[in-house]
PyMOL Python script that loads the backbone (N, CA, C, O; Angstrom):
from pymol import cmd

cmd.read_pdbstr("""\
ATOM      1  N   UNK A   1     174.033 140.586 -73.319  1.00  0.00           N
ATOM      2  CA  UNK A   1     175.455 140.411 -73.488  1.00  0.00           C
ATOM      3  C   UNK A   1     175.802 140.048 -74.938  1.00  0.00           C
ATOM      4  O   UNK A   1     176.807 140.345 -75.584  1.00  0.00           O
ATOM      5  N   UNK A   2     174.990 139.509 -75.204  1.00  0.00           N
ATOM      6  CA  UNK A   2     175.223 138.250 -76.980  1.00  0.00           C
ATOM      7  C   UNK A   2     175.271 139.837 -77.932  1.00  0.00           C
ATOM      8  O   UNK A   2     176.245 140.069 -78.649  1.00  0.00           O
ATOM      9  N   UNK A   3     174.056 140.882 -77.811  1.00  0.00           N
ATOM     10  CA  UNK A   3     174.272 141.948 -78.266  1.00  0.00           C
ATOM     11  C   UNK A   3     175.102 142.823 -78.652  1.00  0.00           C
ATOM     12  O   UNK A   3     174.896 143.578 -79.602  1.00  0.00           O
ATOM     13  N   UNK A   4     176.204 142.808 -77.901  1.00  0.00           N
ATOM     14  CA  UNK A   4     177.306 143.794 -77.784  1.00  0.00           C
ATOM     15  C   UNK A   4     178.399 143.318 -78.874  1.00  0.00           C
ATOM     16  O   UNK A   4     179.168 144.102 -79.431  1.00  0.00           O
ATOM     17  N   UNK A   5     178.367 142.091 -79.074  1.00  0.00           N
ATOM     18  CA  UNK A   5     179.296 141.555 -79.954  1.00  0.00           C
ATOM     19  C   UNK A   5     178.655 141.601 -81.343  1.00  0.00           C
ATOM     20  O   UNK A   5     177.895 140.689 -81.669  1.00  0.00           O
ATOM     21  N   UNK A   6     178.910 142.575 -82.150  1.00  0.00           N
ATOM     22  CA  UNK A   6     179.427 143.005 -83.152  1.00  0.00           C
ATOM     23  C   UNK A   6     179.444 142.065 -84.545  1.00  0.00           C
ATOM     24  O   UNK A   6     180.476 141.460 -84.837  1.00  0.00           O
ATOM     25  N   UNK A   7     178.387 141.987 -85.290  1.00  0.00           N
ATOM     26  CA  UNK A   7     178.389 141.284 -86.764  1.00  0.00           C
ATOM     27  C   UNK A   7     178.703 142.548 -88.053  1.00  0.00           C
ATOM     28  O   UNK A   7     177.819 142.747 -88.887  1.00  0.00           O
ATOM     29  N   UNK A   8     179.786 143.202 -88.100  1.00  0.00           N
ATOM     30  CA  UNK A   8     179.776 143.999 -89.162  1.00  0.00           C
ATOM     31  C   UNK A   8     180.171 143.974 -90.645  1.00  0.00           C
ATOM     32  O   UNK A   8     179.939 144.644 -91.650  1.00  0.00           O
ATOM     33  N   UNK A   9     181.168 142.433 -90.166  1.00  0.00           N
ATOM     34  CA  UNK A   9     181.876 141.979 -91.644  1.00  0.00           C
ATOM     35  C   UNK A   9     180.459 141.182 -92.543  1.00  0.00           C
ATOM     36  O   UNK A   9     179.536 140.562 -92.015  1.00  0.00           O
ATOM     37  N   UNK A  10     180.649 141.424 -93.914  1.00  0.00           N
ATOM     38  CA  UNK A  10     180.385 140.585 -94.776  1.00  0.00           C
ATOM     39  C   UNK A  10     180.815 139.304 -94.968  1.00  0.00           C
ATOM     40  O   UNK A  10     180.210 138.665 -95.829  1.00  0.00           O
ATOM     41  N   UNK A  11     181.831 138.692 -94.304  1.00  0.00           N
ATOM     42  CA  UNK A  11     181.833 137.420 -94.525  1.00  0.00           C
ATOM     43  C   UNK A  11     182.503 137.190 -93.148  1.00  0.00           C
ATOM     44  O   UNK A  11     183.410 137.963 -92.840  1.00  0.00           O
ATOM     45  N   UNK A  12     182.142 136.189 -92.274  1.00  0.00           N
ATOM     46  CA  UNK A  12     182.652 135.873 -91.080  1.00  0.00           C
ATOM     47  C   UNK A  12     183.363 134.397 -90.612  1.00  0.00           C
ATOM     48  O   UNK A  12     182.842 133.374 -91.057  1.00  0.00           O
ATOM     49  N   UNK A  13     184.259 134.308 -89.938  1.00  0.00           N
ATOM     50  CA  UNK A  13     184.559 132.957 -89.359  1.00  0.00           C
ATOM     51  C   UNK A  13     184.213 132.417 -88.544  1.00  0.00           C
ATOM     52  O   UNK A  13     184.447 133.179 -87.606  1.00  0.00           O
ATOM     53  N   UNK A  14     183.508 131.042 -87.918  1.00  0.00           N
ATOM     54  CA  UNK A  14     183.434 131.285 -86.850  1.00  0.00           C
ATOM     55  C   UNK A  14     183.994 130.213 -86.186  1.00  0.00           C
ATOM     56  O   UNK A  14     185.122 130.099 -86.665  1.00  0.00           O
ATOM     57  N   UNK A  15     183.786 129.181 -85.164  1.00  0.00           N
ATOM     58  CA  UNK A  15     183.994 127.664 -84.391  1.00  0.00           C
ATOM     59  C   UNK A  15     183.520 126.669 -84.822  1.00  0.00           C
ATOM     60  O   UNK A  15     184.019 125.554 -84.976  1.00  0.00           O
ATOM     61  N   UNK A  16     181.875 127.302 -85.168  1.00  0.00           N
ATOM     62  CA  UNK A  16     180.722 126.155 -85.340  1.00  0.00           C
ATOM     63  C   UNK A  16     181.238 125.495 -86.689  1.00  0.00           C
ATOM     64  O   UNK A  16     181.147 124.276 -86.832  1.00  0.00           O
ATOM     65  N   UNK A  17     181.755 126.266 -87.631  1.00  0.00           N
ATOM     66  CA  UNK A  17     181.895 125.543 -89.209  1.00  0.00           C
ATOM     67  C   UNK A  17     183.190 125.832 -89.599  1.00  0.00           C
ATOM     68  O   UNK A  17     184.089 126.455 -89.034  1.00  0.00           O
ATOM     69  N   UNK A  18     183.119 125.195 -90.803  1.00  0.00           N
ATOM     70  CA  UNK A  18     184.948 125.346 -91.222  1.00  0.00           C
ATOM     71  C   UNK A  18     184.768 126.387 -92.231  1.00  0.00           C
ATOM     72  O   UNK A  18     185.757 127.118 -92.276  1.00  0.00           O
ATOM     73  N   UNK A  19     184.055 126.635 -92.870  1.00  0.00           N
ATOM     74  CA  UNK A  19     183.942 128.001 -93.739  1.00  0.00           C
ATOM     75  C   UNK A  19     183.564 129.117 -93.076  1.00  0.00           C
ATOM     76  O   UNK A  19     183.126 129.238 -91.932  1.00  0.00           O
ATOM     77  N   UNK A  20     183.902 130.366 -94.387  1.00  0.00           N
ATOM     78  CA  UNK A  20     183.717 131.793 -93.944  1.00  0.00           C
ATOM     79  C   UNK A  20     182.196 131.557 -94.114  1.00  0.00           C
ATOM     80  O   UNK A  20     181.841 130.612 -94.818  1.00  0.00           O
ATOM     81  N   UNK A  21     181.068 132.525 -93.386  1.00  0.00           N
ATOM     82  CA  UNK A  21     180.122 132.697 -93.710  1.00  0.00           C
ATOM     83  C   UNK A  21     179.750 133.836 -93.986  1.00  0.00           C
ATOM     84  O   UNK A  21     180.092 134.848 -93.374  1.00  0.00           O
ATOM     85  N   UNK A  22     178.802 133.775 -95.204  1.00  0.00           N
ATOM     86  CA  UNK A  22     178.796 135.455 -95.703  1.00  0.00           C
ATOM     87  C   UNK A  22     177.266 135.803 -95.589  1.00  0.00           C
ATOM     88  O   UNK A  22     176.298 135.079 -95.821  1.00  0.00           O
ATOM     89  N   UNK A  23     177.316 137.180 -95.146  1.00  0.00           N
ATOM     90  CA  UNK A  23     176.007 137.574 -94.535  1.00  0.00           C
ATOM     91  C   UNK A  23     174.375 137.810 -95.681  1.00  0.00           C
ATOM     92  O   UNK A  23     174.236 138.441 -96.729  1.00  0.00           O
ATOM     93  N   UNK A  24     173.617 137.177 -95.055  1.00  0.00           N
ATOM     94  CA  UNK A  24     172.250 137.065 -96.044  1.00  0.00           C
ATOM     95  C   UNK A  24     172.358 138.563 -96.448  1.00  0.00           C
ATOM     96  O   UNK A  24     172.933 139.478 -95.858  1.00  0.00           O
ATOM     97  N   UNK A  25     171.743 138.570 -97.463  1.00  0.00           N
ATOM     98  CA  UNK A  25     171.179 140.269 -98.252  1.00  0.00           C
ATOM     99  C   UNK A  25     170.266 140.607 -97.694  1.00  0.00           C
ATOM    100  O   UNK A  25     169.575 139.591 -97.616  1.00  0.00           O
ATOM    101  N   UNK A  26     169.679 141.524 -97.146  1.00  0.00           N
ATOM    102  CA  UNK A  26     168.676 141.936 -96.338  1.00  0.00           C
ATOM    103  C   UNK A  26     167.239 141.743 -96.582  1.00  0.00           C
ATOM    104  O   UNK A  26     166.285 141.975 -95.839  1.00  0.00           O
ATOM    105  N   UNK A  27     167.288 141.174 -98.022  1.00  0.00           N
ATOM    106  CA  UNK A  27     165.874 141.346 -98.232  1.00  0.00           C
ATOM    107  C   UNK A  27     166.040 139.822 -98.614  1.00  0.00           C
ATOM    108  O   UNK A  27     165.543 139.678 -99.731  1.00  0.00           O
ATOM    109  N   UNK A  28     166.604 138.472 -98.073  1.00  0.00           N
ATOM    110  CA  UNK A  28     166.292 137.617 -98.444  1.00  0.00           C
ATOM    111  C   UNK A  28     164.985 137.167 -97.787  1.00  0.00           C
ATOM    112  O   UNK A  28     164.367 137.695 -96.862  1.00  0.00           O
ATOM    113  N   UNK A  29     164.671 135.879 -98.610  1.00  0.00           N
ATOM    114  CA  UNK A  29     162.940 135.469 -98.559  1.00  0.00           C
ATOM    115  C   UNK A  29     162.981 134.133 -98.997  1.00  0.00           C
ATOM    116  O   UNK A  29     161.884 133.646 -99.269  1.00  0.00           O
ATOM    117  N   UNK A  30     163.997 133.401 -99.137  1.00  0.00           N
ATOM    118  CA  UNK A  30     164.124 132.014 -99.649  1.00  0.00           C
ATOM    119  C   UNK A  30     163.435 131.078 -98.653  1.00  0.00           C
ATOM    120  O   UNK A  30     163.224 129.882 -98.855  1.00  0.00           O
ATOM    121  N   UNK A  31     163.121 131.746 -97.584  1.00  0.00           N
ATOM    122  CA  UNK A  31     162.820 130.192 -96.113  1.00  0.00           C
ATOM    123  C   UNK A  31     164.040 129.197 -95.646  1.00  0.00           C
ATOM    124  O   UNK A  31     163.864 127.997 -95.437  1.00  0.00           O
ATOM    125  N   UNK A  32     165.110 129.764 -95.534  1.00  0.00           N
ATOM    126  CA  UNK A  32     166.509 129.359 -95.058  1.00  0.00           C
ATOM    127  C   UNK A  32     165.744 129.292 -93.736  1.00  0.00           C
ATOM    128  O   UNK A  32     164.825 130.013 -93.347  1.00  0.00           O
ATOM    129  N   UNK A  33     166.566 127.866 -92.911  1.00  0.00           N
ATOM    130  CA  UNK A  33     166.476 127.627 -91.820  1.00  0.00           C
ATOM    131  C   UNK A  33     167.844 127.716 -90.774  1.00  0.00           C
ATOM    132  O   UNK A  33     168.798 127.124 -91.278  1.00  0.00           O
ATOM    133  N   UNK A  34     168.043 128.106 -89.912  1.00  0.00           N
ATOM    134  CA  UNK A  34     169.068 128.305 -88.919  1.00  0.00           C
ATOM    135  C   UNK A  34     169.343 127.015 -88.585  1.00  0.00           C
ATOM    136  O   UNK A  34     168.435 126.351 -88.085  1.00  0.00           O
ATOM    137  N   UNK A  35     170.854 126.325 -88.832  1.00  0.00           N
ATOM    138  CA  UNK A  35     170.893 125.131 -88.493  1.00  0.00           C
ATOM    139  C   UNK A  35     171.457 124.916 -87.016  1.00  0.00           C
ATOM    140  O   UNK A  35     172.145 123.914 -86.827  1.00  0.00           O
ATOM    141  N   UNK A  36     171.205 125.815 -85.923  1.00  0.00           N
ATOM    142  CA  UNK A  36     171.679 126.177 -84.675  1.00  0.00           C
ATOM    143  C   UNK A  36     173.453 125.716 -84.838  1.00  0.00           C
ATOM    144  O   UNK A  36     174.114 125.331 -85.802  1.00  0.00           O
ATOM    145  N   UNK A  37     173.758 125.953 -83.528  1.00  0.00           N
ATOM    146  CA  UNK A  37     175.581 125.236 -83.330  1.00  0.00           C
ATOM    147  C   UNK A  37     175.280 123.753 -82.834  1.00  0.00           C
ATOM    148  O   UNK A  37     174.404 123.092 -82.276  1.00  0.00           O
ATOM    149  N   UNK A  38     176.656 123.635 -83.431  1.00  0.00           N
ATOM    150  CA  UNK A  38     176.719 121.916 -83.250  1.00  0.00           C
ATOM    151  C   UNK A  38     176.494 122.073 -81.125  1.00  0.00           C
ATOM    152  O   UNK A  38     176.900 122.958 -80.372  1.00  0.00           O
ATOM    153  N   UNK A  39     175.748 120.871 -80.839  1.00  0.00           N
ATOM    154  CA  UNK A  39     175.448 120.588 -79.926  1.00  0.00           C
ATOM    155  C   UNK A  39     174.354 121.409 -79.168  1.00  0.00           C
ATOM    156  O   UNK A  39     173.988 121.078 -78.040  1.00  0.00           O
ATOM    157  N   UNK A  40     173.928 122.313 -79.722  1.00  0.00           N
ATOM    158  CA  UNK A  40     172.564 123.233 -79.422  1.00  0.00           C
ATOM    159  C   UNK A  40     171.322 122.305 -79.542  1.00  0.00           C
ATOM    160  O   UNK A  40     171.389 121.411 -80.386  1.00  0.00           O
ATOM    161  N   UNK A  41     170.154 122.422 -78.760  1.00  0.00           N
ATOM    162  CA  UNK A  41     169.384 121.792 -78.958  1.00  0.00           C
ATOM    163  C   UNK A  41     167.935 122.637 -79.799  1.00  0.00           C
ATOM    164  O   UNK A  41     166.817 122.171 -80.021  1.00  0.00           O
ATOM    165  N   UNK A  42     168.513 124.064 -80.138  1.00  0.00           N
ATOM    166  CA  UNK A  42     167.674 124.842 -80.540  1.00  0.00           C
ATOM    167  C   UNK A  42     168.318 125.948 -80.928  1.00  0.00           C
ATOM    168  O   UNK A  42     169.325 126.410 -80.391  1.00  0.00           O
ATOM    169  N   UNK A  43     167.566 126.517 -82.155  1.00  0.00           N
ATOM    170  CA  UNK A  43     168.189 128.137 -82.615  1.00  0.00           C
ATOM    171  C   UNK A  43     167.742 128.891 -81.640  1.00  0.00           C
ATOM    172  O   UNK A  43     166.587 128.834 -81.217  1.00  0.00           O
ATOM    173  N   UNK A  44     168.472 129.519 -81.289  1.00  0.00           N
ATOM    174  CA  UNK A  44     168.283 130.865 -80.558  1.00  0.00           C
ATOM    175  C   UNK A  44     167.158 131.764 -80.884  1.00  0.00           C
ATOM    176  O   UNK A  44     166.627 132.371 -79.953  1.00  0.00           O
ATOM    177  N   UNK A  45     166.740 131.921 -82.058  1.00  0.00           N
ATOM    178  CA  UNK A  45     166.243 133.034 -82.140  1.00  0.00           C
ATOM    179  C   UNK A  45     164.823 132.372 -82.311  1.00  0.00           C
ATOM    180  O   UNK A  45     163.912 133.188 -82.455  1.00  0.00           O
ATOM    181  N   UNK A  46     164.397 130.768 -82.322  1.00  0.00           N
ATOM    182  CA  UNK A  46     163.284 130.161 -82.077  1.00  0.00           C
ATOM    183  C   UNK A  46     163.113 129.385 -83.731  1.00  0.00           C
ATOM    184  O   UNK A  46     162.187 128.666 -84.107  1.00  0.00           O
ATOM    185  N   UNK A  47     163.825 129.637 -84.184  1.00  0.00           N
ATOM    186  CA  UNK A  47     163.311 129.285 -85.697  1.00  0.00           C
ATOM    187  C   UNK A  47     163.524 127.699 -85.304  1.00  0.00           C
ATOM    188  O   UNK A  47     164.535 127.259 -84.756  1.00  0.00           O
ATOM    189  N   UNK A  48     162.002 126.682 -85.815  1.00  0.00           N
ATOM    190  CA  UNK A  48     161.897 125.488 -86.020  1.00  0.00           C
ATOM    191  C   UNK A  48     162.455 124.383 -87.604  1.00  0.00           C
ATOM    192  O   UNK A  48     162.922 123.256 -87.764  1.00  0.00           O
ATOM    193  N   UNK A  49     162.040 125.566 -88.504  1.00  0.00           N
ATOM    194  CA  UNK A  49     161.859 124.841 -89.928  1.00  0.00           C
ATOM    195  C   UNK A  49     161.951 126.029 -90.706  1.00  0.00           C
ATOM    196  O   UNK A  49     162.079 127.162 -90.242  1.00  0.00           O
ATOM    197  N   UNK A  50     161.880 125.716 -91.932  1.00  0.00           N
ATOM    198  CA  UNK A  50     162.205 126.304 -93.059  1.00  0.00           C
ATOM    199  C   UNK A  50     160.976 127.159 -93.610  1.00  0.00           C
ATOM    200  O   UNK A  50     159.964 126.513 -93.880  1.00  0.00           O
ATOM    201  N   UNK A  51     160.952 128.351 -93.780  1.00  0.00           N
ATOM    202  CA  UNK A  51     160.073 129.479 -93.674  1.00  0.00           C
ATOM    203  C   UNK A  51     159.551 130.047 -93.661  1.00  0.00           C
ATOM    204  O   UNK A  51     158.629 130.477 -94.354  1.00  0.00           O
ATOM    205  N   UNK A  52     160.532 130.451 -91.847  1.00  0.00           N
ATOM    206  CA  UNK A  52     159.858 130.920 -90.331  1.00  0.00           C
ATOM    207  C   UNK A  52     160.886 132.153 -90.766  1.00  0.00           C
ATOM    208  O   UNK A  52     160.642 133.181 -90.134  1.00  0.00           O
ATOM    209  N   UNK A  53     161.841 132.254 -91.587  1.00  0.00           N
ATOM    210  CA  UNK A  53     163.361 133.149 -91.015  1.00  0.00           C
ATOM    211  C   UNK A  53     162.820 134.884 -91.900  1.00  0.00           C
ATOM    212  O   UNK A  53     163.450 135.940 -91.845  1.00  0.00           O
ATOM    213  N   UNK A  54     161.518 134.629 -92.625  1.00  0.00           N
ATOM    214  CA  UNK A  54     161.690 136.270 -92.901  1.00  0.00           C
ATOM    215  C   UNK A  54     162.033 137.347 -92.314  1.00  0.00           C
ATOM    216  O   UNK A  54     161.509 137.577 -91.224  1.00  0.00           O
ATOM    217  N   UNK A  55     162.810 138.112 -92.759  1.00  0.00           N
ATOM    218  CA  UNK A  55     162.819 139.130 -92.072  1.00  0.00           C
ATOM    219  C   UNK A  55     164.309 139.192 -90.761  1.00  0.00           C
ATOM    220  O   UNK A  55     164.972 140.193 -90.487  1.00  0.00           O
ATOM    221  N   UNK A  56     164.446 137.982 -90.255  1.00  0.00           N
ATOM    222  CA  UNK A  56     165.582 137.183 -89.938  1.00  0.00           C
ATOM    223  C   UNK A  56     167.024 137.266 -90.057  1.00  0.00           C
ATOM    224  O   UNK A  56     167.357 136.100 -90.266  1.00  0.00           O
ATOM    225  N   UNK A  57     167.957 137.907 -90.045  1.00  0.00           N
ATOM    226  CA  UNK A  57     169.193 138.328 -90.079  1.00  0.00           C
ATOM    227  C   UNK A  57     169.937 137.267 -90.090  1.00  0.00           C
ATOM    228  O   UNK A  57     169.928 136.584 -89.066  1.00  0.00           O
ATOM    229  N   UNK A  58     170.497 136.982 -90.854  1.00  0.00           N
ATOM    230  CA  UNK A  58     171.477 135.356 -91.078  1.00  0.00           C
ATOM    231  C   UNK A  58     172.866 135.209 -91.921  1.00  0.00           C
ATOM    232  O   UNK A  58     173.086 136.197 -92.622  1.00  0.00           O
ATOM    233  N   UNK A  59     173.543 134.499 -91.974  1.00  0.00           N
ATOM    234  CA  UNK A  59     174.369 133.953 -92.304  1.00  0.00           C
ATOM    235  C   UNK A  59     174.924 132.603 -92.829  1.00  0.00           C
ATOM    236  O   UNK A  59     174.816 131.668 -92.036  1.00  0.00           O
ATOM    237  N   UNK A  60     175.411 132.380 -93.844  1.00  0.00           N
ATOM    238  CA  UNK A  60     175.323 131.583 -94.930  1.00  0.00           C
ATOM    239  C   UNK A  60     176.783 130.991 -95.775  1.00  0.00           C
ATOM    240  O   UNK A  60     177.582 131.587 -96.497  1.00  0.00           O
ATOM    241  N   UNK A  61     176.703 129.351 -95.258  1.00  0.00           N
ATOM    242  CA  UNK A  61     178.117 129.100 -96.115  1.00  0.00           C
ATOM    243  C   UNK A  61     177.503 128.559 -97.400  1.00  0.00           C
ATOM    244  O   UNK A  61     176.745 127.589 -97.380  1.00  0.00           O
ATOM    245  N   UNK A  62     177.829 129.176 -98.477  1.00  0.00           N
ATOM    246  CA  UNK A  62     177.479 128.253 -99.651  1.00  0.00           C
ATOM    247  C   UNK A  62     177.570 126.996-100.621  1.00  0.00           C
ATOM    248  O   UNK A  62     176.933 126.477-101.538  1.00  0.00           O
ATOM    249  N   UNK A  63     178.437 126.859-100.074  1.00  0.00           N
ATOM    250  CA  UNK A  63     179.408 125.352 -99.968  1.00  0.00           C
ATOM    251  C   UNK A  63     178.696 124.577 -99.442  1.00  0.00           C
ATOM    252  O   UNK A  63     178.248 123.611-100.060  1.00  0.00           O
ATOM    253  N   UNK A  64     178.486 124.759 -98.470  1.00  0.00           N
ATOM    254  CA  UNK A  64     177.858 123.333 -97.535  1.00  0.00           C
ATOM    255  C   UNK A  64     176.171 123.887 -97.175  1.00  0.00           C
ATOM    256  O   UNK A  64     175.632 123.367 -96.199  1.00  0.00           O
ATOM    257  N   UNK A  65     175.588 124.666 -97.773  1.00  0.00           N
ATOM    258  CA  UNK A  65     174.241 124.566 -97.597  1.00  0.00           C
ATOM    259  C   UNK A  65     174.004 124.961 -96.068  1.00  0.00           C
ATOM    260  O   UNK A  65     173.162 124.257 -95.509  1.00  0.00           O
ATOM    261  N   UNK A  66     174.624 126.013 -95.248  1.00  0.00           N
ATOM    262  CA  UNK A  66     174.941 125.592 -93.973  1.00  0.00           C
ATOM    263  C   UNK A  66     174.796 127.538 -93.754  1.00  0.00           C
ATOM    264  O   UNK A  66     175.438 128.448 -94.277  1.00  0.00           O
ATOM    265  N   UNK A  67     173.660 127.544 -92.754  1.00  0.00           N
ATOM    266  CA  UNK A  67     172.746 128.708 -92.277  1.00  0.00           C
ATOM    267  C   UNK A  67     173.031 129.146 -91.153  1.00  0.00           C
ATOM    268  O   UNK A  67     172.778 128.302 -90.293  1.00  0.00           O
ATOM    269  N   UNK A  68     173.458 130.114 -90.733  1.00  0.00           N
ATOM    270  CA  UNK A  68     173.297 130.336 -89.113  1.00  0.00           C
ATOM    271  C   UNK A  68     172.808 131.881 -88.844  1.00  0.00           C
ATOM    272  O   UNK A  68     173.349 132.853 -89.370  1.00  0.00           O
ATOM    273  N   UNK A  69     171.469 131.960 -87.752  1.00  0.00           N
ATOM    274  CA  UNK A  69     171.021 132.948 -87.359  1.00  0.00           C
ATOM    275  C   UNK A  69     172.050 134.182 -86.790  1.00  0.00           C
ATOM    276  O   UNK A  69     173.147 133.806 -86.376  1.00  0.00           O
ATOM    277  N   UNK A  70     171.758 135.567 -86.753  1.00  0.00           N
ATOM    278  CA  UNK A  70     172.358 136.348 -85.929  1.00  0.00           C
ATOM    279  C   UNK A  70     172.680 136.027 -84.614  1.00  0.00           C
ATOM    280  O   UNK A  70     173.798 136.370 -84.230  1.00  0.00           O
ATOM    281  N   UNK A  71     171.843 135.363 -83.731  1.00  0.00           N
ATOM    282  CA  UNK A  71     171.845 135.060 -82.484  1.00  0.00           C
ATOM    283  C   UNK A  71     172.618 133.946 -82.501  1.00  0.00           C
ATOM    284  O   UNK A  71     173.582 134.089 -81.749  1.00  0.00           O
ATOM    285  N   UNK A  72     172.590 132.771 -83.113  1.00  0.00           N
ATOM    286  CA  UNK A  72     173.484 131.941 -82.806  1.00  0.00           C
ATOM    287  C   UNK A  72     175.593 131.957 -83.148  1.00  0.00           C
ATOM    288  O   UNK A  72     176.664 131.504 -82.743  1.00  0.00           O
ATOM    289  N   UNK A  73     174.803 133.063 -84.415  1.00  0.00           N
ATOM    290  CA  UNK A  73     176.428 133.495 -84.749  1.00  0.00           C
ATOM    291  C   UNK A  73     177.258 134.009 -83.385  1.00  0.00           C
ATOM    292  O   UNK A  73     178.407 133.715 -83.053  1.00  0.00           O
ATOM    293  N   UNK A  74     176.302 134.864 -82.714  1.00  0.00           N
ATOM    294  CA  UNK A  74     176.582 135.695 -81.782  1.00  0.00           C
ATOM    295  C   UNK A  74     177.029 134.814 -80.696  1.00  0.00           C
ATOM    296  O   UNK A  74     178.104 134.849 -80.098  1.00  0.00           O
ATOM    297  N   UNK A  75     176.083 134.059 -80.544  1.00  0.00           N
ATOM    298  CA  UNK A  75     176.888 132.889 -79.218  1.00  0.00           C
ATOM    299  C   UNK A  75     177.992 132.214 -79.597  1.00  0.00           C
ATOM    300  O   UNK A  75     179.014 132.270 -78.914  1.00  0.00           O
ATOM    301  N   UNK A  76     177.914 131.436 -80.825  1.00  0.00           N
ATOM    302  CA  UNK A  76     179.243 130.868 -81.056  1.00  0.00           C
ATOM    303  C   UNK A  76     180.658 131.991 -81.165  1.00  0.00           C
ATOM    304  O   UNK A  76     181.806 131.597 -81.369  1.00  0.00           O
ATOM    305  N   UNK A  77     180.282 133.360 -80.990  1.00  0.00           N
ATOM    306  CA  UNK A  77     181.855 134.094 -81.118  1.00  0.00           C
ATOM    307  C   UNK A  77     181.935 134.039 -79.914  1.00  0.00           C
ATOM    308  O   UNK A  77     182.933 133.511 -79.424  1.00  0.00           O
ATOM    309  N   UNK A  78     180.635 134.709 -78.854  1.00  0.00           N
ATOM    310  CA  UNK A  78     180.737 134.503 -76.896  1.00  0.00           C
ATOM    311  C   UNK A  78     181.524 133.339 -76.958  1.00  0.00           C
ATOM    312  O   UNK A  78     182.695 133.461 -76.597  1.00  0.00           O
ATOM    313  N   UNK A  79     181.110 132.170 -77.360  1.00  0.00           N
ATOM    314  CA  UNK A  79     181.605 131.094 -76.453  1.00  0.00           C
ATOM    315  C   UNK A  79     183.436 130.802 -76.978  1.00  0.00           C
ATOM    316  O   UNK A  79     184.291 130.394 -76.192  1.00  0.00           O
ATOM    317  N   UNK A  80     183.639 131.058 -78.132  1.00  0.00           N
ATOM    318  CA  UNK A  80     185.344 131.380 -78.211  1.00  0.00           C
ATOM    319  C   UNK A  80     185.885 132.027 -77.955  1.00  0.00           C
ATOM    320  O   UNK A  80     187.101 131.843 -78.014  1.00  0.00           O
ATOM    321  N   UNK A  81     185.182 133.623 -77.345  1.00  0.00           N
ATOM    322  CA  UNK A  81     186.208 134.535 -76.280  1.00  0.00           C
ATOM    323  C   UNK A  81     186.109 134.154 -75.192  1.00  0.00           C
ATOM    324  O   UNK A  81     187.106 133.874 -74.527  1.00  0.00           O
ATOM    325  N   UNK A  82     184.593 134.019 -74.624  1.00  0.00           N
ATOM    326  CA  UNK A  82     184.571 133.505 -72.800  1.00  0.00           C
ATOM    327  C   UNK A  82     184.886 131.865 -72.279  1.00  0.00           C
ATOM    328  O   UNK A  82     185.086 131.566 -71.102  1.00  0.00           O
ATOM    329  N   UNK A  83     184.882 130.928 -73.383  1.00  0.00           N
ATOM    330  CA  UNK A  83     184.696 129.591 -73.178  1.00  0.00           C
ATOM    331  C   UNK A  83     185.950 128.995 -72.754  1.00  0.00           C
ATOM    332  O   UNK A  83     185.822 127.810 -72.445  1.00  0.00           O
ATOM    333  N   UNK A  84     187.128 129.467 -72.646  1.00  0.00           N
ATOM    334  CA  UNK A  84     188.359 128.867 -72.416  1.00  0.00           C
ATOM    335  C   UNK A  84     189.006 129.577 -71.183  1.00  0.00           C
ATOM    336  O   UNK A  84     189.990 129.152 -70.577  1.00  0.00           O
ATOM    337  N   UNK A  85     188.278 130.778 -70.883  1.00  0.00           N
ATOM    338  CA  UNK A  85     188.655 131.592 -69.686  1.00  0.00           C
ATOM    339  C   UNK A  85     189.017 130.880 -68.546  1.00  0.00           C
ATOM    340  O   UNK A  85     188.442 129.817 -68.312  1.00  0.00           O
ATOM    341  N   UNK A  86     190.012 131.366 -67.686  1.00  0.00           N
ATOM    342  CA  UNK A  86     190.605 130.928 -66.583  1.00  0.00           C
ATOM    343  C   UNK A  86     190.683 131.465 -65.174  1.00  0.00           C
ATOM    344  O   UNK A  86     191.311 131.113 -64.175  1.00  0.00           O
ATOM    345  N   UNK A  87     189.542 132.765 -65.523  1.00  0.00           N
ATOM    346  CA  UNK A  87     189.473 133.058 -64.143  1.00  0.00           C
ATOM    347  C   UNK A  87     188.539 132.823 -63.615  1.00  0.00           C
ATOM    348  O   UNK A  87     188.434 133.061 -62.412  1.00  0.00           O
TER     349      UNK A  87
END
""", "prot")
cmd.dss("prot")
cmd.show_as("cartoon", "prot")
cmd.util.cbc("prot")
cmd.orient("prot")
């Protein structure tokens, strides 16, 4: 399901943070760590520590030093379309 939703912009908004986040360059290699969503007890995509993320598809506020995996990006947009639902 997390799949279907769509990362195509270069710079994104999301719930988890107050900045836009703009998408890693494909060939980054720095060892950025996924700082999961607030109240997650784990990144999604398994990352523990700082680098594990080669190869890793991510997202990045530069301002605040503040990382988030594809997968977790992906849940935090799920959970602001499905999370308030009423049926």
């Amino acid at each position: 399901m997390l799949k279907l939703i769509e990362l195509d912009e270069p710079n994104m908004k999301i719930n988890a943070h107050m900045h836009d986040l703009s998408k890693h360059p494909p060939d980054i290699n720095n060892g950025w760590n996924c700082d999961k969503l607030a109240g997650a007890t784990k990144c999604l995509t398994g990352l523990t520590a700082f680098y594990q993320s080669k190869g890793i598809p991510g997202y990045r506020c530069q301002n605040c030093n503040y990382d988030l995996c594809e997968k977790c990006m992906r849940a935090d947009i799920f959970i602001s379309i499905h999370g308030n639902r009423e049926d």
